[in-house]
N, CA and C atoms as a LAMMPS dump frame, in Angstrom:
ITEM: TIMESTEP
0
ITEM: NUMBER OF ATOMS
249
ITEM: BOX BOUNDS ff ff ff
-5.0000000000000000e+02 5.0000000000000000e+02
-5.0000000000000000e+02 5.0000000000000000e+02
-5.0000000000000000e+02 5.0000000000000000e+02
ITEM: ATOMS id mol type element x y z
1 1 1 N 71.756 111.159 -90.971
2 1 2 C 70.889 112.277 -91.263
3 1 3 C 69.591 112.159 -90.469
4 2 1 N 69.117 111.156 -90.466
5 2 2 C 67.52 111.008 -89.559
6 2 3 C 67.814 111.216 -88.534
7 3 1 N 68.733 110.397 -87.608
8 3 2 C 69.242 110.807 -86.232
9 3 3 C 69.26 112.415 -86.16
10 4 1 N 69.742 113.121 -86.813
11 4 2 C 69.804 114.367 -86.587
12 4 3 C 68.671 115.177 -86.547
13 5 1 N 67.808 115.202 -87.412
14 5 2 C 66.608 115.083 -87.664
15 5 3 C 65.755 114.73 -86.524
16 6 1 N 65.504 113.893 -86.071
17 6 2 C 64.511 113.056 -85.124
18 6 3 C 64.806 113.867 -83.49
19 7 1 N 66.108 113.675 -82.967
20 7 2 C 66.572 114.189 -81.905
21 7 3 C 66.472 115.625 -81.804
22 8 1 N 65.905 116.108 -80.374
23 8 2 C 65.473 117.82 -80.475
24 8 3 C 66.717 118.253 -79.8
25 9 1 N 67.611 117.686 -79.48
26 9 2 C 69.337 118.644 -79.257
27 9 3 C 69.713 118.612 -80.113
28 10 1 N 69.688 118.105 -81.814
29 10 2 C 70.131 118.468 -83.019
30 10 3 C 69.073 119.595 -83.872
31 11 1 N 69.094 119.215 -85.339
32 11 2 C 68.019 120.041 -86.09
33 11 3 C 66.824 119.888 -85.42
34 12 1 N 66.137 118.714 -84.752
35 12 2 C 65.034 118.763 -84.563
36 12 3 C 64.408 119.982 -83.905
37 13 1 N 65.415 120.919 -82.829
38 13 2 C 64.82 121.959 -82.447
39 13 3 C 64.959 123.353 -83.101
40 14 1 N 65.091 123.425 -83.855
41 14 2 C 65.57 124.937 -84.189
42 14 3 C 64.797 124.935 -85.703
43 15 1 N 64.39 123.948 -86.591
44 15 2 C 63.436 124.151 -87.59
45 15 3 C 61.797 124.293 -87.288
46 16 1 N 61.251 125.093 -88.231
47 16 2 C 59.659 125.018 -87.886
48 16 3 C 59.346 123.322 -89.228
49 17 1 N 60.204 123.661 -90.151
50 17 2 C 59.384 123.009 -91.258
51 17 3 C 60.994 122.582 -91.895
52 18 1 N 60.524 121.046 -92.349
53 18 2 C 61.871 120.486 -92.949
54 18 3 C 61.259 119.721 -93.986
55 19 1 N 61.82 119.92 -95.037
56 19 2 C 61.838 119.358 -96.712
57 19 3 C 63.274 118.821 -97.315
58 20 1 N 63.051 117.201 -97.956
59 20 2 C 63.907 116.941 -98.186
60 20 3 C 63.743 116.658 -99.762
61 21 1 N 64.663 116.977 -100.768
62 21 2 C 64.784 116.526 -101.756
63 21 3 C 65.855 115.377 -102.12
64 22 1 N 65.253 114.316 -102.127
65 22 2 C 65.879 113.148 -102.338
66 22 3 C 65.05 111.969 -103.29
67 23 1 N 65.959 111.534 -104.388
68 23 2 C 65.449 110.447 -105.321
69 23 3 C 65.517 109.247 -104.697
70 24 1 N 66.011 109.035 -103.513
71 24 2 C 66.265 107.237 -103.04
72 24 3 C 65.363 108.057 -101.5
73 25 1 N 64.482 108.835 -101.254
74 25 2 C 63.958 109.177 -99.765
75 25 3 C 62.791 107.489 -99.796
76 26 1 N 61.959 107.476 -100.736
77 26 2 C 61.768 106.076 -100.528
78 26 3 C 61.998 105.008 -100.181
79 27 1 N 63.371 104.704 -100.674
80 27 2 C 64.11 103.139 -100.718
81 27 3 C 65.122 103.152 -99.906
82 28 1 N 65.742 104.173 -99.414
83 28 2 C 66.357 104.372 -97.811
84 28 3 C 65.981 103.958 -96.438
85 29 1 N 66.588 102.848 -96.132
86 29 2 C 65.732 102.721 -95.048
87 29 3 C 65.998 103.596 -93.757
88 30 1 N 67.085 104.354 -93.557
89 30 2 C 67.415 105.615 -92.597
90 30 3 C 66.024 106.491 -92.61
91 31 1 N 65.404 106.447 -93.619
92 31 2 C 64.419 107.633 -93.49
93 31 3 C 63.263 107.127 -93.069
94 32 1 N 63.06 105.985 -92.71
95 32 2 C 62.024 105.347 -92.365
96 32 3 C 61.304 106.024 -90.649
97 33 1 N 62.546 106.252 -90.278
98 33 2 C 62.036 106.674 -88.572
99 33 3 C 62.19 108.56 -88.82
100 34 1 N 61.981 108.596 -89.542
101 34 2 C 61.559 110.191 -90.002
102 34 3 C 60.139 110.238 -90.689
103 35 1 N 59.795 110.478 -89.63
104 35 2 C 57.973 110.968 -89.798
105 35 3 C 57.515 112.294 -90.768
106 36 1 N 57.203 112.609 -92.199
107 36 2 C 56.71 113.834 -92.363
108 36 3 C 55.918 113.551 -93.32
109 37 1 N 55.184 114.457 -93.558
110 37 2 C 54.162 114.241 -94.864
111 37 3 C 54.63 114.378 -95.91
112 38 1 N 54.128 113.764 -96.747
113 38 2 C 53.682 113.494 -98.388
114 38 3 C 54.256 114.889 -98.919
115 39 1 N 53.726 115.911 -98.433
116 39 2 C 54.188 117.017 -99.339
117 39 3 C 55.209 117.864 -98.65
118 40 1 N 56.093 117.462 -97.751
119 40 2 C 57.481 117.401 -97.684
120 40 3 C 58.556 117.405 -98.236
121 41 1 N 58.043 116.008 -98.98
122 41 2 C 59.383 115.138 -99.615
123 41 3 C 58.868 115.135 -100.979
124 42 1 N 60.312 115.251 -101.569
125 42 2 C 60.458 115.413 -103.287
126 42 3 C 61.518 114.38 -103.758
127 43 1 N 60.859 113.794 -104.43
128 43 2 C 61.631 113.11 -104.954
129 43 3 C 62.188 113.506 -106.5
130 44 1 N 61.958 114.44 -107.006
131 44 2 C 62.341 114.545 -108.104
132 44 3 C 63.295 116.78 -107.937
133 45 1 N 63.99 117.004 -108.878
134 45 2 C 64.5 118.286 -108.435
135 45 3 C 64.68 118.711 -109.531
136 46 1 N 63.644 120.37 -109.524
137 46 2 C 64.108 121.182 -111.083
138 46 3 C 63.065 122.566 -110.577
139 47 1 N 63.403 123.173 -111.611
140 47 2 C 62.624 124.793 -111.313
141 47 3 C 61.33 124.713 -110.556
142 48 1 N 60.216 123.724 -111.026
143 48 2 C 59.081 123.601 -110.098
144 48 3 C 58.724 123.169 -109.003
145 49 1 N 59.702 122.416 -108.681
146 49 2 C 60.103 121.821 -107.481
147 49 3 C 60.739 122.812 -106.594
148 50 1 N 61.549 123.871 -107.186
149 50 2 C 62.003 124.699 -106.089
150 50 3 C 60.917 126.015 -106.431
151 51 1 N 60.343 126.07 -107.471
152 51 2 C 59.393 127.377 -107.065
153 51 3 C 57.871 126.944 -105.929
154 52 1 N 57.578 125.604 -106.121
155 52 2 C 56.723 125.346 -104.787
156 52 3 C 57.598 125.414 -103.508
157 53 1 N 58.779 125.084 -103.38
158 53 2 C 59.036 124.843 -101.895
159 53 3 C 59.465 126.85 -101.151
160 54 1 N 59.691 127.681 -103.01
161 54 2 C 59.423 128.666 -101.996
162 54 3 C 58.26 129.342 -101.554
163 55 1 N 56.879 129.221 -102.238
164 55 2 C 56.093 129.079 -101.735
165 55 3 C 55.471 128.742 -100.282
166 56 1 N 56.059 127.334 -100.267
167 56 2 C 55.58 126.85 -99.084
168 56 3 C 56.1 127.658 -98.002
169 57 1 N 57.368 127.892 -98.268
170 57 2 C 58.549 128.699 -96.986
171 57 3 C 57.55 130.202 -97.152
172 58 1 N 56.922 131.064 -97.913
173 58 2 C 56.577 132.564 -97.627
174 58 3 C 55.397 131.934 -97.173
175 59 1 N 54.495 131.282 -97.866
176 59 2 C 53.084 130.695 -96.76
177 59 3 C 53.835 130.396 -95.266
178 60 1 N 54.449 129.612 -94.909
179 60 2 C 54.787 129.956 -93.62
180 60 3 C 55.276 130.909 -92.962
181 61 1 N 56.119 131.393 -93.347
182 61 2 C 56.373 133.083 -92.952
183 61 3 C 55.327 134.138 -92.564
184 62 1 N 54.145 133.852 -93.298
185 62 2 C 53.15 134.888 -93.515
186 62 3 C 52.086 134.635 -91.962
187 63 1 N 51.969 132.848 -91.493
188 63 2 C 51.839 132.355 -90.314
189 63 3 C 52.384 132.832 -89.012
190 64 1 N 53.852 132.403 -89.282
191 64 2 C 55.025 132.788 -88.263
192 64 3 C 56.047 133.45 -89.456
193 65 1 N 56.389 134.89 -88.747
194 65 2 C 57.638 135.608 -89.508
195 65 3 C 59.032 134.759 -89.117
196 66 1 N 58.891 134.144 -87.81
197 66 2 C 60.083 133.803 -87.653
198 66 3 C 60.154 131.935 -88.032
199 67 1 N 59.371 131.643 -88.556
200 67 2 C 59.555 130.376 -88.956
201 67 3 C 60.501 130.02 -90.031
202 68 1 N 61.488 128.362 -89.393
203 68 2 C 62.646 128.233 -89.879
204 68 3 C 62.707 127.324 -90.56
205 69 1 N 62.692 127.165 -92.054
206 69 2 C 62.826 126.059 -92.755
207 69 3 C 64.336 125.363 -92.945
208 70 1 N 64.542 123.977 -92.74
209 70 2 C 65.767 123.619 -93.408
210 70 3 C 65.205 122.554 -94.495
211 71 1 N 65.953 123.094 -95.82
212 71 2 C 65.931 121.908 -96.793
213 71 3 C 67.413 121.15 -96.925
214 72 1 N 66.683 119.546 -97.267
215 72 2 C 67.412 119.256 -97.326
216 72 3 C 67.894 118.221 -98.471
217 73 1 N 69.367 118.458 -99.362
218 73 2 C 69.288 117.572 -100.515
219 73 3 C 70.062 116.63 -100.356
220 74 1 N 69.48 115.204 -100.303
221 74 2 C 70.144 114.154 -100.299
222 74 3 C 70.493 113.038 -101.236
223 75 1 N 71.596 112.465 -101.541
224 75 2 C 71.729 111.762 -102.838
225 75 3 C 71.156 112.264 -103.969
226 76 1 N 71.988 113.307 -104.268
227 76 2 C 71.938 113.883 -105.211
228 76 3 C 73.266 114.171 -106.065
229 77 1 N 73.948 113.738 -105.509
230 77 2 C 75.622 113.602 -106.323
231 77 3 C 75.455 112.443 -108.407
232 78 1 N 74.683 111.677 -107.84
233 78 2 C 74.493 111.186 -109.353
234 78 3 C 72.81 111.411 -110.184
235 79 1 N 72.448 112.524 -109.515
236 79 2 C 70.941 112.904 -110.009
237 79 3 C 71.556 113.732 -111.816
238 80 1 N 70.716 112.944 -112.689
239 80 2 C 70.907 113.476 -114.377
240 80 3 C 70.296 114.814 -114.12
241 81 1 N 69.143 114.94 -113.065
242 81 2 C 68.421 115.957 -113.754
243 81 3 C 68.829 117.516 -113.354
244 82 1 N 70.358 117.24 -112.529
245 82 2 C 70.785 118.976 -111.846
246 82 3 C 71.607 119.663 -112.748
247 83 1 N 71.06 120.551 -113.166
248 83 2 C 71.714 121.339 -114.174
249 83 3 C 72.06 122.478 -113.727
């Protein structure tokens, strides 16, 4: 996933803005050579968590109309909290 990420002949070129929701994005060490800020990454996933990230996506829109978000959810197959 970072490889893909990092390299601009994969995702790296075609997103403006990338968010990942992941409970292990910490303790992974793959994500280590993936550079993004603090308010990127979520580690936790439920209604408020996705009503900020759409937020964040129309604040960017409102910047650039054509700006391209990819989210992304990782290890989330044994998360209690997806309902």
């Amino acid at each position: 996933m970072a490889n893909l990420l990092i390299r601009r002949q994969f995702y790296g070129k075609y997103f403006d803005n990338v968010l990942i929701i992941s409970p292990t994005y910490t303790t992974d060490p793959a994500y280590r050579a993936i550079k993004l800020d603090a308010d990127k990454i979520y580690n936790d996933y439920n209604d408020n968590v996705l009503l900020e990230i759409q937020n964040k996506i129309q604040e960017s829109r409102q910047e650039d109309p054509n700006a391209q978000t990819l989210i992304i959810f990782d290890d989330m197959a044994g998360y209690n909290s997806v309902y």
